[in-house]
C-alpha angles and dihedrals in degrees: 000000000000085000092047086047092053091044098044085042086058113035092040093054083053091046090055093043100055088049093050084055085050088056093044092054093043088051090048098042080057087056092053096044094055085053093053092050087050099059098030073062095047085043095051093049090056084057092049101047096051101051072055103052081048093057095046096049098052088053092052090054088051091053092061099054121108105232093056094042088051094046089247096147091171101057088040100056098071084052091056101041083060087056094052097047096093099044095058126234094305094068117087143180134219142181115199132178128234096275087053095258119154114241104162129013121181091222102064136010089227103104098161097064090053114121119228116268111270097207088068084154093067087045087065107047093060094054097048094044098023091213130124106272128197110213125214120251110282127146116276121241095220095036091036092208135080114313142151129207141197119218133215128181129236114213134178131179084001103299121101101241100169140031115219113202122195109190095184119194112281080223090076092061088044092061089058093062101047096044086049099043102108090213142327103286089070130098117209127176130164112220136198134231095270085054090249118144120248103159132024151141134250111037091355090172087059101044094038106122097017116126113235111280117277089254095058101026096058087051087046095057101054096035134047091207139008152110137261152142113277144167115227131232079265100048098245105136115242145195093222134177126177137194132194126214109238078201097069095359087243115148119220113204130181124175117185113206127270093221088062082067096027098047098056087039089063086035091052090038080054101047087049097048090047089050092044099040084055093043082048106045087046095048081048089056094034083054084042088056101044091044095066095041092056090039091051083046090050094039079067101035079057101052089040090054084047088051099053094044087056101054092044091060090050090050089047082046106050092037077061095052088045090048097045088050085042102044087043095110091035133101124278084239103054078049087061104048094047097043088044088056092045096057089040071067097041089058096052091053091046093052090043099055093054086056086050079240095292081132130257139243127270101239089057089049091051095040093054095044076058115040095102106058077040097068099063103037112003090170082061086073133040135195132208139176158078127295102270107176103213125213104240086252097060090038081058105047091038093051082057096051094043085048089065094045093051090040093052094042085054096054101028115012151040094326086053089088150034091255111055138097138199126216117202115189131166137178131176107228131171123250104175108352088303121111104235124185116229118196129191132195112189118179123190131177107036130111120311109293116233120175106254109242091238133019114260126223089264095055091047095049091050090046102048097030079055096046105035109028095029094043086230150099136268123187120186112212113196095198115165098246083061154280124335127194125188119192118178119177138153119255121220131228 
């Protein structure tokens, strides 16, 4: 489980991450598509603006000529005929006067059965500024259906006498949009001053005379240019900007749809979750896999551990038969001692098989040495000192060591009566380089200390375990507030 857990910690952390970068690149591909609408908006209304300018400039050119400035409609309809040619039969031209009559209309010589112009309002406005003007899209009195026209005004010795009118074909401005659409999934409409459609792709017959949709008209009509979220005529939701000429007042507007950004985004979410889910699933069986090998492994270490446990009990077991056989004519006293460092053995083994013999920390070895002169007055001893994780050689041989200084204490020193204390205190310092561990046993309050005349077995044991198995050093003071021991060893890895 622990396996599954550090696999799944670490795949699934990737696995968010990579789709957060797929986020990221799909926000910032949204950034970049609202640019490029921007300027594919800005691009269209140069277009515009130019097939404009072109107009215009043709009909000022027909509004220099002499046969129109002298009235002479005969001699300027050959003129004008030369300026249609390009734009097809759908495209006409008028001259009106100041009150919107009809005077001249490239599509018949009739004049006089020429209505009067029904955009009066446009007449006029010539007339009053005479300056070219763009209309809005309202329905022509000679077409009778949507146009809209650009006027130019005609003027001699100073004064604007005629109005020329140029309707061109809407599919004119419908071949700017779809030479300028980048590709299917956009949605393109010119628009005039009044925000009506005119032009647009896709279903431009449907969508002809509708004003822009509420999302995008209320922004229209407070901006000349921007971006912005929006739903088409048709609901598909779009990433739109617009722009308005600030020649004809027209406004161009493209959106290109949200499902061309979202779709790859899902498509990319999918591809990484895919990817992630297999890397996953095989880390999981890898784990799977891992796991039973180290749980066979540690199945053995632990029987092995059992076995040895075991064999180490019958070995205790038979040394104290053949102490007890051995130790049969012997005093009560030299029983004791042995039996005493026997079971000082039997503890570290003890401590060492619950830790399956991966070694134990100081503070448990001590504290079990100890346990028994603990039980009646704990406040009598105390212990201090950092944690030292100990190798199981090193917990053997200082449970031992610790064993003679508790077993003389309790027969000549501080735990021999009912007044003194031990201090226990250790520290791991470095002497070369090496960490060493440096151990000392102070005892204070028992009866007056006088150096013995010769060296006992425990001292002995504590001096040459120390020295030759420990690789250290261990000094004996005799002060007169009590005993002192020093161990010093060095602990292994």
């Amino acid at each position: 489980m622990r396996l599954a857990l550090l696999v799944a910690g670490t795949a699934l952390p990737l696995i968010v991450f990579a789709a957060v970068i797929v986020f990221e690149n799909y926000q910032q591909d949204r950034k970049d598509a609202s640019q490029r609408v921007l300027e594919t908006v800005r691009s269209i209304r140069l277009v515009l603006d130019a097939e404009v300018q072109r107009m215009t400039g043709g009909l000022q050119v027909l509004a220099l000529t002499g046969a129109l400035r002298n009235g002479d409609f005969a001699a300027f309809r050959p003129i004008v005929s030369g300026f249609l040619e390009p734009y097809g039969a759908d495209s006409v031209v008028l001259v009106s006067d100041r009150d919107g009559r009809q005077l001249f209309s490239s599509i018949t010589t009739d004049a006089a059965s020429l209505p009067a112009r029904n955009n009066h309002d446009i007449v006029e406005k010539v007339f009053a500024t005479r300056t070219p003007q763009f209309s809005n899209l309202f329905i022509g009195a000679v077409k009778n259906k949507p146009i809209v026209t650009v006027e130019v005004p005609v003027v001699r010795d100073g004064k604007v006498i005629y109005d020329i009118s140029f309707s061109p074909p809407i599919g004119i401005f419908q071949d700017i949009l779809e030479k300028q659409r980048p590709s299917t999934d956009w949605t393109i409409s010119i628009f005039d001053a009044d925000n009506v459609n005119f032009a647009r792709i896709p279903n431009p017959r449907e969508t002809a005379g509708k004003r822009a949709a509420p999302s995008l008209y209320a922004e229209m009509a407070r901006k000349s240019e921007a971006t912005l979220p929006t739903v088409s005529l048709e609901g598909v939701p779009l990433i739109t900007s617009f722009a308005r000429s600030d020649l004809t007042g027209w406004t161009v507007a493209a959106g290109i749809a949200e499902s061309s950004l979202v779709g790859p985004l899902w498509r990319n979410l999918a591809i990484t979750s895919v990817i992630g889910g297999i890397l996953l699933l095989t880390g999981l069986a890898f784990a799977v896999r891992m796991a039973t090998t180290i749980a066979r492994g540690e199945l053995l270490h632990s029987l092995l551990i059992d076995e040895l446990n075991h064999r180490v009990k019958n070995t205790l077991a038979i040394l104290q038969a053949i102490a007890t056989q051995t130790f049969r004519s012997a005093s009560k006293l030299e029983r004791e001692k042995f039996e005493g460092r026997l079971g000082a053995l039997a503890e570290a083994h003890n401590l060492l098989s619950q830790e399956k013999w991966r070694g134990s920390e100081l503070q448990d070895v001590v504290s079990r040495v100890l346990q028994p002169y603990l039980l009646s007055n704990p406040e009598r001893m105390r212990m201090l000192g950092p944690t030292v994780p100990l190798s199981p050689r090193v917990a053997v041989i200082l449970s031992m060591i610790v064993h003679e200084m508790a077993t003389n204490a309790a027969k000549y020193g501080a735990l021999s009566n009912d007044t003194g204390t031990i201090a226990l205190d250790w520290e791991v310092i470095n002497e070369g380089g090496q960490p060493r561990l440096q151990l000392i046993w102070r005892e204070a309050g028992g009866p007056p200390v006088t150096a013995p005349v010769q060296r006992g077995f425990g001292s002995r044991l504590i001096e040459r375990s120390t020295r030759d198995q420990l690789g250290g050093e261990a000094t004996v003071d005799f002060l007169p507030r009590g005993v002192v021991y020093t161990v010093i060893c060095v602990l292994e890895d």
